[in-house]
C-alpha positions in Angstrom: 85.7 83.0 39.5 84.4 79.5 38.8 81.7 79.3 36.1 78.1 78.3 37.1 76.5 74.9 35.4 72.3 75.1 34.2 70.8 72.9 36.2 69.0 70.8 34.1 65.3 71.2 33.3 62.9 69.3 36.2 62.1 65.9 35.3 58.5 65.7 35.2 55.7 63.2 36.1 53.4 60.9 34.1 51.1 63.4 32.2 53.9 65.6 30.6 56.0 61.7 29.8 52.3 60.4 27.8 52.6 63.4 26.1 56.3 63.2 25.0 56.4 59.0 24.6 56.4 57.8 21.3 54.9 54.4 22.4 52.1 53.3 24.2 50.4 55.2 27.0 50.9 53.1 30.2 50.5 53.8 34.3 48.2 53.6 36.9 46.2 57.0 36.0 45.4 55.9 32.4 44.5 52.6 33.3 42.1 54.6 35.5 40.9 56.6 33.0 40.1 54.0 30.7 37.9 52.3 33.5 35.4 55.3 33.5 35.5 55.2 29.9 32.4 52.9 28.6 33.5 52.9 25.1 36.8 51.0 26.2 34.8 48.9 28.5 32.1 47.8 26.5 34.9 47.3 23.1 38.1 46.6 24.0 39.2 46.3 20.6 38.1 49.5 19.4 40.4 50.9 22.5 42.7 52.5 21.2 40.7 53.9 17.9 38.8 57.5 17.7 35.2 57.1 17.2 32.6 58.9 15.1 29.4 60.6 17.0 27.5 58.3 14.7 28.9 54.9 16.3 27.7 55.7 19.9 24.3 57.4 21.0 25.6 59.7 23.6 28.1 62.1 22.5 30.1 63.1 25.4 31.3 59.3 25.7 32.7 59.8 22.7 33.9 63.1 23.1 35.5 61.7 26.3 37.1 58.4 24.5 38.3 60.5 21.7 40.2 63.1 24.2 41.9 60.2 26.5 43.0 58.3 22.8 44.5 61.5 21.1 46.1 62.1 24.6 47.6 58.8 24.1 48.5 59.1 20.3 50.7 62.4 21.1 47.8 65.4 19.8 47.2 67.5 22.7 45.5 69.6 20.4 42.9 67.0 19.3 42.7 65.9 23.1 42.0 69.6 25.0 39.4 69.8 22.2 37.4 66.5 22.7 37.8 67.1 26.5 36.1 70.8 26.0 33.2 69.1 23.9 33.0 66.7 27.0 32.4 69.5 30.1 30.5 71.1 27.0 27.9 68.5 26.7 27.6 67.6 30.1 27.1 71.0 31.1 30.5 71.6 33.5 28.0 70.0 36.1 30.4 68.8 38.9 28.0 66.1 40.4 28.1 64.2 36.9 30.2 60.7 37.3 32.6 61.7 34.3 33.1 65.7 35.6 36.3 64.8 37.7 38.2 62.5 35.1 37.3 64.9 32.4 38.2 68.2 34.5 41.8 66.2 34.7 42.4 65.3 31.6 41.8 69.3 30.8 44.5 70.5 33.5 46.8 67.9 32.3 46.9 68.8 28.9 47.1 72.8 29.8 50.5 71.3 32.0 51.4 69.9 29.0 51.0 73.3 27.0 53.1 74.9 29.6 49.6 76.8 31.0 51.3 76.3 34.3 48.6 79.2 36.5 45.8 77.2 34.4 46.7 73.9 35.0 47.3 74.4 39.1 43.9 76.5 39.7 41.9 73.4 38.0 44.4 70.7 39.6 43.9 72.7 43.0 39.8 72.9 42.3 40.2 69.2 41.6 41.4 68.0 45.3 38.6 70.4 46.7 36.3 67.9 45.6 34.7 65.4 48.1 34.8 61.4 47.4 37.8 62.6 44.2 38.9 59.4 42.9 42.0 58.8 44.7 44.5 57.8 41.9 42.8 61.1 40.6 43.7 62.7 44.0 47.2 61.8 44.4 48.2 62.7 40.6 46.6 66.1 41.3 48.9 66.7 44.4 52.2 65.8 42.4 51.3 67.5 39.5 50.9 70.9 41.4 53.9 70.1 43.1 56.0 70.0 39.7 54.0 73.4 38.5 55.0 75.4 41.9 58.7 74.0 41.0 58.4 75.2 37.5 57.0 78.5 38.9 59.8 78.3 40.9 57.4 78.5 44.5 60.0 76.1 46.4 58.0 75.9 49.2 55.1 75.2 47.9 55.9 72.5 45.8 57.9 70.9 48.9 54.4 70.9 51.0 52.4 69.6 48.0 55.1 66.5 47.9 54.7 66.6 51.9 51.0 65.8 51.1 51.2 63.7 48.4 53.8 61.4 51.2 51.6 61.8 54.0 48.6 59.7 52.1 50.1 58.2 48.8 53.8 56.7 49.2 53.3 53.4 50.3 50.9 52.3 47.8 52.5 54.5 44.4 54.6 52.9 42.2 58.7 53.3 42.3 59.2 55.2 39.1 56.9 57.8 41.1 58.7 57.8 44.1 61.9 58.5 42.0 60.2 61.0 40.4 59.0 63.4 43.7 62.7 62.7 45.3 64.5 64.2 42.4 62.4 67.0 42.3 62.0 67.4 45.8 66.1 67.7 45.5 66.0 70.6 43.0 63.6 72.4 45.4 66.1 72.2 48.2 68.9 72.7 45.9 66.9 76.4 44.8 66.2 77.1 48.3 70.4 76.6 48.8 69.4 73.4 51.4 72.4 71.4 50.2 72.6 68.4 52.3 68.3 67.5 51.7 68.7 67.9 48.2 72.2 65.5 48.4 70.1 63.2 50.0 67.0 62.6 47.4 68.9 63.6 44.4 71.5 60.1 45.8 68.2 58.2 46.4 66.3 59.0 43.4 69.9 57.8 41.8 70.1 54.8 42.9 66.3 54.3 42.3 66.9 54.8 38.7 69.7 52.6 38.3 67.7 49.7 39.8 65.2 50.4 36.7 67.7 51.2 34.6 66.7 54.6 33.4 69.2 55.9 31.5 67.7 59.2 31.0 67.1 59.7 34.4 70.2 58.9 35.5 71.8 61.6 33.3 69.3 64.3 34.5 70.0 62.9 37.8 74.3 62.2 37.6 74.3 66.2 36.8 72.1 68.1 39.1 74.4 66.0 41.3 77.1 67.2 39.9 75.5 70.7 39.8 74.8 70.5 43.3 78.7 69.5 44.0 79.9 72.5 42.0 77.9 74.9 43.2 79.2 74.3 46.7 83.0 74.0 45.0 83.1 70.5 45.7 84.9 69.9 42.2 86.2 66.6 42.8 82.7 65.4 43.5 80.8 67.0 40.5 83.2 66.1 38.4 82.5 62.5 38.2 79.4 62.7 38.4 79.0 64.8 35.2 81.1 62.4 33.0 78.8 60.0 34.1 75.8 62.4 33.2 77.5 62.3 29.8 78.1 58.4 29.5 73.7 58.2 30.1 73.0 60.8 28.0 74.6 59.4 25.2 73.0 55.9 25.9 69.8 57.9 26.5 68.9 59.5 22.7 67.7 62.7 24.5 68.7 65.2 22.5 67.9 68.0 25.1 69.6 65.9 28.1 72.5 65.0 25.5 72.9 68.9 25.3 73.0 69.7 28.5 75.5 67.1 29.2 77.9 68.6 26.7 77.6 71.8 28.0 78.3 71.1 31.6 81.3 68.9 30.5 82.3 72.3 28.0 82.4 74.2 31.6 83.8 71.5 33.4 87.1 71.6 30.7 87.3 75.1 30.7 87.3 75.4 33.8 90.2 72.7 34.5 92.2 74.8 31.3 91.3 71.6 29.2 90.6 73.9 26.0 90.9 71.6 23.3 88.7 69.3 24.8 86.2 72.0 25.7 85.8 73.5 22.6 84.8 69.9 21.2 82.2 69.7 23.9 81.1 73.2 22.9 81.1 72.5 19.1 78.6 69.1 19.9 76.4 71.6 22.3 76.1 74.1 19.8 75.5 71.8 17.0 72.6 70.0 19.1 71.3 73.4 20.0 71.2 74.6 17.2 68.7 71.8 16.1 66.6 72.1 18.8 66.3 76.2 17.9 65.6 75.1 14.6 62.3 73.2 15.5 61.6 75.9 18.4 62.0 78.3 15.9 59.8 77.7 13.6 56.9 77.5 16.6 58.1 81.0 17.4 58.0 82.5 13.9 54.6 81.4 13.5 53.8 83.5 16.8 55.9 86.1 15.4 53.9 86.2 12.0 50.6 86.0 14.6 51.5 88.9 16.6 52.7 91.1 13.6 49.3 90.0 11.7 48.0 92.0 14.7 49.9 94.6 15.0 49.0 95.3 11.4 45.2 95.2 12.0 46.3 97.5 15.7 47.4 99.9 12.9 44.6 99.7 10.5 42.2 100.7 13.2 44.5 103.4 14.5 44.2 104.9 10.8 40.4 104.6 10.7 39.8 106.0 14.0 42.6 109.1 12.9 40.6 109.1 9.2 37.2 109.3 11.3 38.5 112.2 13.7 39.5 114.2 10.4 35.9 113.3 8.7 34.2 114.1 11.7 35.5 117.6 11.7 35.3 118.3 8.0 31.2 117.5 8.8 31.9 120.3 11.7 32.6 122.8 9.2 30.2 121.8 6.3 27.8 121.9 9.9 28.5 125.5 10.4 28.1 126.1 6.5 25.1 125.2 6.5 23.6 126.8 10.1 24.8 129.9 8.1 22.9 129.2 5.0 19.6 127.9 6.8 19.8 131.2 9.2 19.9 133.5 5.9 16.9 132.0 4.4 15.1 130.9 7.7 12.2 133.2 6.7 11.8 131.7 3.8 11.4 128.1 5.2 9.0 129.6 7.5 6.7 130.2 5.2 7.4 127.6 3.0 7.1 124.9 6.4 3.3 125.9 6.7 2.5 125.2 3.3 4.8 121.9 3.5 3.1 120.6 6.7 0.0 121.1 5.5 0.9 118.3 2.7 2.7 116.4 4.9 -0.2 116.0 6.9 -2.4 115.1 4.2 -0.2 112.3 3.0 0.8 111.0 6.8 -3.0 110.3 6.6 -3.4 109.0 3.7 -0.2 106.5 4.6 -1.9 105.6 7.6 -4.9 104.6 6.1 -3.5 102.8 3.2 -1.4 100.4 6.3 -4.5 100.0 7.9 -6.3 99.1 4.8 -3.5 96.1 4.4 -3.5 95.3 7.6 -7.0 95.0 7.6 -6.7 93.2 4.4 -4.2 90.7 6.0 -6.4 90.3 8.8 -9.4 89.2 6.4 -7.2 87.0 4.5 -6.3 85.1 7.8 -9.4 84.8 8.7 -10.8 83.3 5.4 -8.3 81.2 5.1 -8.8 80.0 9.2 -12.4 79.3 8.3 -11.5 77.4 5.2 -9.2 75.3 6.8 -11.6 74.6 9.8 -14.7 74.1 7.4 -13.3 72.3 5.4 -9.7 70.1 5.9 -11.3 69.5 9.7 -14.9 68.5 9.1 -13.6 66.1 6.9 -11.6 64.0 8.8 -13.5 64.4 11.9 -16.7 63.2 9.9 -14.5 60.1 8.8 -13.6 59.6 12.2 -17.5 59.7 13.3 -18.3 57.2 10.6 -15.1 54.8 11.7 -15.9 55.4 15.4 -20.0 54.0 14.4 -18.0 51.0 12.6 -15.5 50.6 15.3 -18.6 50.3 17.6 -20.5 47.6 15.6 -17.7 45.3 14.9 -17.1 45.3 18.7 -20.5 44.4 19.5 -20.7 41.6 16.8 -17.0 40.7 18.5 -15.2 40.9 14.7 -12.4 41.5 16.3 -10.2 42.0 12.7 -12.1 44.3 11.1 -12.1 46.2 14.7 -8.5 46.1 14.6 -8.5 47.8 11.0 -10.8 50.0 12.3 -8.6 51.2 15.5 -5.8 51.8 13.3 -7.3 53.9 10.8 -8.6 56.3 13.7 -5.2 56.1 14.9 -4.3 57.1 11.3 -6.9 60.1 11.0 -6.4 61.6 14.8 -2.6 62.0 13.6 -3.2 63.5 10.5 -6.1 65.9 12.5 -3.2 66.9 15.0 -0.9 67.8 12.8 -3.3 69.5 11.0 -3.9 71.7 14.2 -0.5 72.2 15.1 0.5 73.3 11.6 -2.5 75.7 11.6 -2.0 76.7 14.9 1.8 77.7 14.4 0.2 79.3 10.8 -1.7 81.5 12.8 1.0 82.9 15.1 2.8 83.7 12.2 0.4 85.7 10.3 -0.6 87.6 13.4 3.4 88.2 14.7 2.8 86.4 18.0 5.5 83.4 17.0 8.5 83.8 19.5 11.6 83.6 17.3 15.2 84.2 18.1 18.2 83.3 15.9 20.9 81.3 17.4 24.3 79.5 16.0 22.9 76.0 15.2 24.9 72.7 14.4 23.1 71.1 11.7 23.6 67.5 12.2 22.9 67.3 16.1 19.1 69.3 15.1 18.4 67.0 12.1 19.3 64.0 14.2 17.0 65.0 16.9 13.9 66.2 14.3 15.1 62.1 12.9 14.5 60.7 16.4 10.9 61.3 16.3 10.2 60.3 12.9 12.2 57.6 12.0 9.3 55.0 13.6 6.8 56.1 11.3 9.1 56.1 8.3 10.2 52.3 9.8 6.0 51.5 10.4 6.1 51.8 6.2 9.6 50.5 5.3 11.1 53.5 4.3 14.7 53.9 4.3 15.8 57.5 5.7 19.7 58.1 4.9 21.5 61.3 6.7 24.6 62.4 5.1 25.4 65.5 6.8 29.2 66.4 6.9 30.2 67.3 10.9 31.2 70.8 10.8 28.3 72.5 9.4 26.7 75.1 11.0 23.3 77.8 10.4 22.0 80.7 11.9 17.7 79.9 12.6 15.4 79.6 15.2 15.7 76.6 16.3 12.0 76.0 17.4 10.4 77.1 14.0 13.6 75.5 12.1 12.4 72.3 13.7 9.2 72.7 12.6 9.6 73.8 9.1 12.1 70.9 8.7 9.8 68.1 10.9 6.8 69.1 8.0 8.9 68.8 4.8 10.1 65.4 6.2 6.7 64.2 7.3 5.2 64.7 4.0 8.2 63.0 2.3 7.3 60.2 4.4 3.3 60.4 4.1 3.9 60.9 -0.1 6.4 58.1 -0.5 5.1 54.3 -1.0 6.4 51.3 1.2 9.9 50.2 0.6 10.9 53.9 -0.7 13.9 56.2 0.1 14.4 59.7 1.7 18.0 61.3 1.5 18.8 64.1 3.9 22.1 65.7 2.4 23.8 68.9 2.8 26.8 70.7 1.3 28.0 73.8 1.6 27.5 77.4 -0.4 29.8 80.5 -0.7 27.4 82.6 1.4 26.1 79.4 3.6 24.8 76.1 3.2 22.2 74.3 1.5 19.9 71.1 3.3 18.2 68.7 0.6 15.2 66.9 1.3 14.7 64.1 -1.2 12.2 60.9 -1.7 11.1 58.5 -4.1 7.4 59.3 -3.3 4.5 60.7 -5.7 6.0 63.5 -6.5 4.2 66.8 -7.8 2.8 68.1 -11.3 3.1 71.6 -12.3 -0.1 72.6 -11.4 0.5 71.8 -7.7 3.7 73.2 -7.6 2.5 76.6 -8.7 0.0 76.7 -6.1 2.5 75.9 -3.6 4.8 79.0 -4.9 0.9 81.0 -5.0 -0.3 82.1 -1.6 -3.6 82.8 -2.8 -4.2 79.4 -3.8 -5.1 75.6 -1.9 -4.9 72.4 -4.2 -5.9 68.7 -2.3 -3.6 65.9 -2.8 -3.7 62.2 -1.5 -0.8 60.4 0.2 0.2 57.1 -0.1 -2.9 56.4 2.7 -5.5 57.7 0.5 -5.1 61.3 2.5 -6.3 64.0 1.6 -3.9 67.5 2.5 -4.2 71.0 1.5 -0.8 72.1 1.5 -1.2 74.0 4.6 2.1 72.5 6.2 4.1 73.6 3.5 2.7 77.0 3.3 4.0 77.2 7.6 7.6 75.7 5.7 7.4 78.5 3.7 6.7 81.3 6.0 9.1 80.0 8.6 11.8 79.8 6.1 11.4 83.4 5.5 11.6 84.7 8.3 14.7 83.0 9.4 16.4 84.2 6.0 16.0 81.0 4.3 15.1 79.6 1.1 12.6 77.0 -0.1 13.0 75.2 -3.4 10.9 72.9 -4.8 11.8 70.0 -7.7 8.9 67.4 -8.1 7.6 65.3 -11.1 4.9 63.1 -11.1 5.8 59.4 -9.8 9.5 60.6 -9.5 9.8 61.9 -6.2 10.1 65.3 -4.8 13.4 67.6 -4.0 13.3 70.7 -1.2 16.6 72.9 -1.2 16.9 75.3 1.9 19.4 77.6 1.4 20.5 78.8 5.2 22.2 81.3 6.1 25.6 80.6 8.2 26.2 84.0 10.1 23.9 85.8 12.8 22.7 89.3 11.4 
């Protein structure tokens, strides 16, 4: 009986080639995606280059620009993950302009990764899309064509290349016409529809020689050949697999130059050639050897991955069997003891009425003694609310009366210069007098438990950019230089409304305490247990004294800013209390004239 030939793997289309080309990324659809890319747009030059979220405002643009570059570069790995951070960012929505390109660029790299039941739900969710780009639209039709071949649905890849004709042939390019005949051959060939597939495997032949694809014509020279000897046309296939040889050697395929060895290995054995076979064989088995080699060392890594989890499978099996025998040890020492406490139960009687009687007595006394702190904390609120209010507001809104009286002169008497001073400094004071407010009204939340707070997994640079946003004016209005070196991938576990507002305070008052033309540094690194965030400036700094008030709740010290300022310290009393509750730490490193330091130790894992 005559020996059946491998018909070579299907020759696929323009995503899986990008990803297996060692040189540039070319065609229609990357020329497209590169359009809807502003990054390219706007710099050319920088092209072909990954950029840092730092060199664009929006993030998704880069995230997107990234993704279609590592696509290019060969790292499908680096790609799906930029694309992820892209639907990420711009929320999956399907109405914004970048959804479509992005959504493709994620089902073309899961083709790529083989995800073949991934890839054709999110290419088939693609074309269900009204106004789809249509270079986007006719990619998605032949790529779900060339997944229902690999899934071997023959029919439905021939009515997705049906579609793809109806709308797309005349305008596509010919290297994509050669590439839906060939398959659309091996589909017929499956479905045993000789003469069809005959007919596109000849045609995308001859389309290939035209372009003088070597590769393709020795994919193409032996499914011919296949198709030839399947039907016992030997004298046909022959041929046609010698010439699948001749390309494949030309080609530098290893995988095609395989398979051409092996067919002509069959073809000799079969025409009592041995000799001759066996070298065929010997150069197949030596070519796949080295590609099992490389496979091989992907499929020991899965190996060692699932036996890692078969070993954890077990662990847990052992706990859950230790846990059963523990559980019915207690059963026993249960039993044990109902015996015991029966025997004496009239004992305990006796002895409960005496016991409750005490137990009673202190319950009460307990209860007291928590009312008497709560009460206590509740005093201590309040005197410090009424401290704050008599004292740190009447002052600036009596300076503010005063300013207002001046403010009100100078217009009259039309000195306009000393109005514009004026203006500015009750600018100056009705800032100060807000913040004042919203620190002490965020203080007073906290002391009374009515501040909402819910941890969450944070990323520390986007939050400390966006708390930057709001402050880097004022710290430009006085020529201070703010420098962020946070490193990407650190993240914290906080609240991310009261984390804001801790951070937003420390920052203002590095701002407010350091002279024009001074420096703040906003640095992190990371801990064994977390990660720390350092505050630093060049500003005024802090004695001793001052510093053990701030560590001293039962204390308030005044200090002046560089405005001549007067603050209480209640903003960094907030810092503190927030920091606690969110698990943090607050350090504090100050000299007089040499700046001041704050360390926050965060924590990196939810509780």
């Amino acid at each position: 009986m005559k020996q059946l030939l491998a018909v070579p793997v299907v020759a696929l289309f323009w995503v899986t080639q990008v990803l297996a080309s060692s040189g540039p990324v070319t065609g229609a659809i990357y020329s497209t995606l590169r359009q809807q890319c502003s990054i390219c747009r706007h710099m050319p030059a920088d092209s072909a280059l990954l950029m840092a979220d730092s060199q664009y405002p929006t993030s998704y643009l880069v995230y997107f620009h990234n993704s279609h570059v590592s696509l290019r570069n060969r790292d499908p790995d680096n790609a799906y993950r930029y694309i992820l951070k892209t639907l990420e960012d711009i929320d999956n929505a399907p109405t914004h302009p970048l959804y479509p390109y992005a959504f493709f660029l994620r089902a073309s790299i899961q083709y790529n990764r083989q995800l073949y039941r991934e890839a054709l739900r999110d290419f088939l969710q693609l074309t269900n899309i009204n106004g789809l780009d249509q270079q986007l639209l006719a990619d998605c039709y032949i790529n779900m064509a060339e997944i229902s071949l690999e899934l071997r649905q023959f029919t439905a890849a021939l009515q997705y290349f049906s579609k793809w004709e109806t709308r797309f042939v005349q305008q596509s390019a010919p290297e994509t016409r050669k590439s839906v005949y060939h398959n659309k051959g091996l589909c017929y060939f499956h479905m045993g529809r000789y003469d069809e597939a005959e007919k596109y495997l000849l045609q995308s032949r001859d389309m290939e020689k035209q372009q003088k694809d070597t590769t393709g014509l020795a994919i193409s020279s032996m499914d011919i050949g296949n198709l030839y000897y399947e039907q016992y046309l030997d004298s046909k296939a022959i041929p046609y697999f010698e010439a699948g040889l001749r390309f494949a050697l030309k080609s530098r395929d290893t995988a095609v130059l395989r398979n051409a060895y092996r067919n002509m290995a069959v073809v000799e054995e079969n025409r009592k050639r041995y000799r001759l076979a066996l070298q065929y064989r010997k150069q197949y088995e030596a070519l796949q050897d080295s590609i099992w080699n490389r496979d091989h060392i992907w499929e020991m890594a899965k190996l060692e991955k699932k036996l890692a989890v078969e070993k954890r499978e077990l662990a847990i099996r052992v706990l859950e069997q230790q846990t059963r025998l523990q559980l019915a040890e207690l059963s026993t020492q249960r039993w044990q003891r109902n015996t015991l406490l029966a025997a004496v139960a009239g004992l305990m009687v006796l002895a409960a009425f005496a016991g409750y009687a005490y137990r009673q007595q202190k319950r009460n006394a307990s209860i007291i003694a928590q009312q008497k702190e709560t009460l206590h904390v509740l005093n201590e609120t309040k005197d410090r609310l009424f401290s704050i209010v008599a004292h740190d507001l009447r002052s600036p809104v009596y300076r503010m009366k005063l300013s207002l009286g001046r403010l009100r002169k100078a217009i009259q008497q039309a000195r306009h210069a000393e109005a514009d001073v004026l203006a500015l400094n009750n600018e100056k004071i009705a800032g100060s007098t807000y913040a004042l407010l919203d620190n002490l009204l965020h203080w007073a939340l906290s002391q009374t438990g009515q501040l909402f707070f819910r941890k969450e997994k944070l990323h520390l640079r986007t939050v400390i950019d966006q708390i930057c946003y709001d402050l880097l004016p004022v710290a430009t209005d006085k020529n201070i230089t703010v420098h962020r070196e946070i490193p990407e991938p650190f993240f914290f576990s906080a609240d991310l409304n009261t984390f804001r507002i801790m951070v937003r305070n420390i920052i203002d008052n590095a701002i407010k305490y350091t002279p024009e033309g001074g420096v703040i540094t906003i640095s992190a690194n990371r801990q064994h247990t977390g990660c720390q965030l350092i505050i630093s400036d060049t500003g005024v700094g802090m004695d001793i004294h001052l510093l053990q008030a701030l560590m001293t709740n039962n204390h308030m010290r005044n200090q002046t800013d560089t405005d001549g300022r007067q603050s209480t310290g209640l903003g960094l009393w907030l810092c503190k209390t927030l920091a606690e509750k969110n698990g943090a730490q607050l350090l504090f490193a100050a000299r007089p004239e040499n700046g001041t330091t704050v360390t926050i130790s965060l924590q990196t894992e939810l509780p």
